[in-house]
C-alpha positions in Angstrom: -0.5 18.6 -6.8 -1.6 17.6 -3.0 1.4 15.3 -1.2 0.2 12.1 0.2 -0.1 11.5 3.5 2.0 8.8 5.0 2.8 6.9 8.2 6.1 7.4 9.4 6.1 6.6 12.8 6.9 2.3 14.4 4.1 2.4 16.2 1.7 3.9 13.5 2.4 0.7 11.2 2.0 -1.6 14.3 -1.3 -0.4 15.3 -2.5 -0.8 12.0 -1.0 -4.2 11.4 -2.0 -5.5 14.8 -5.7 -4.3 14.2 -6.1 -4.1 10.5 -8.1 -6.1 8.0 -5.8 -7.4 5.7 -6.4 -8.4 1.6 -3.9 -10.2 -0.3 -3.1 -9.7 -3.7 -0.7 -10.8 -6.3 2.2 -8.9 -5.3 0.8 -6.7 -2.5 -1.1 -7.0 0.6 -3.3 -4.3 2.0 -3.9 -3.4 5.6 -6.8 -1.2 6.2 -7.9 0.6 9.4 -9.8 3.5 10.5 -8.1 6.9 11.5 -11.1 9.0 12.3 -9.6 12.0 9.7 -10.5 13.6 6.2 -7.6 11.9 4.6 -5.9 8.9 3.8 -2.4 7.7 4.9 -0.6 5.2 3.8 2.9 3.5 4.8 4.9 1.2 2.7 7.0 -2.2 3.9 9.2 -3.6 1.6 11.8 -6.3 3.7 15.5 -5.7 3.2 15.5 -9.6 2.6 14.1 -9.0 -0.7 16.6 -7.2 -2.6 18.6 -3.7 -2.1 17.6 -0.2 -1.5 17.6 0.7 -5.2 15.3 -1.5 -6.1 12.7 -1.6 -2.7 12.8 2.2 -3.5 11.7 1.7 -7.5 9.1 -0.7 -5.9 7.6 1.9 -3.7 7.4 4.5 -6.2 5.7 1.9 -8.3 3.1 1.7 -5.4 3.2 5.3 -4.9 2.4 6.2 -8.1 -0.5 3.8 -8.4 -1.8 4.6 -5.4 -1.6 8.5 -6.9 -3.7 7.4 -9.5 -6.6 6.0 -8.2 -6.3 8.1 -4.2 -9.5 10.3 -5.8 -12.1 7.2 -6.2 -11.5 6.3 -2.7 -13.4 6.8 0.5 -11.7 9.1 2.9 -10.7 8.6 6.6 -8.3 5.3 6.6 -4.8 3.6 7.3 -3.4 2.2 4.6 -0.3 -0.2 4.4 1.2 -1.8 1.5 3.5 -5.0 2.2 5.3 -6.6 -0.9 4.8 -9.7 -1.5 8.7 -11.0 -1.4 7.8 -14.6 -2.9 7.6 -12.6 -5.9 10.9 -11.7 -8.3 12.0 -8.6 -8.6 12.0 -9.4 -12.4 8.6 -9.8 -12.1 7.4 -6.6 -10.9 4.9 -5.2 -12.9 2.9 -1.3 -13.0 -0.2 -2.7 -14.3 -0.6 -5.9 -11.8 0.2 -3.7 -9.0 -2.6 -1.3 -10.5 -5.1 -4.5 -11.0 -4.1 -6.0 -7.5 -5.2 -2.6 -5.8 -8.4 -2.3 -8.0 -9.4 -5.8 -7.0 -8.5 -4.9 -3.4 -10.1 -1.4 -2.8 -13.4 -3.2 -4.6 -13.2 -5.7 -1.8 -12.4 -4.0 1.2 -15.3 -1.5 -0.2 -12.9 1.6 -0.3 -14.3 2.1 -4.0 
């Protein structure tokens, strides 16, 4: 099983949150860019105001996991932030919204 490539660096999620196009979903919102590679990275923001480390960290798996899933339909070469949503309860988190949200998404942004 390939790792996933991820932004790690401030100034990584800055550049593409300064000169991203963003799409809004449900419960996430996606900030896509160009990197100019063969793969995909992706970084995920989840505020501390929202809740505790336990559960930002079940969130991201959440995210990681679906973004595991459907990493082989899309089109190669991009930047990829998620941001939760943190209007939305924790109570309310849910795999398969998170899975439709980035379906809808991808389709929009063309990544598909």
């Amino acid at each position: 099983m390939k790792k996933i490539k991820t932004l790690k660096k401030n100034y990584e999620f800055e550049n593409v949150l300064k000169k991203g196009k963003f799409y809004i979903g449900k419960q996430i919102t996606i900030y896509i860019t160009n990197n100019k590679k063969e793969v995909n990275q992706i970084g995920i923001a989840i505020s501390k105001k929202t809740c505790h480390a336990v559960k930002r960290n079940w969130i991201k798996r959440k995210i990681r996991e679906n973004y595991r899933l459907i990493q082989k339909k899309l089109k190669k070469g991009y930047n990829i932030v998620f941001i939760w949503n943190k209007k939305v309860p924790i109570e309310q988190t849910d795999f398969h919204i998170i899975e439709k949200d980035m379906q809808k998404i991808f389709q929009k942004a063309g990544l598909l």
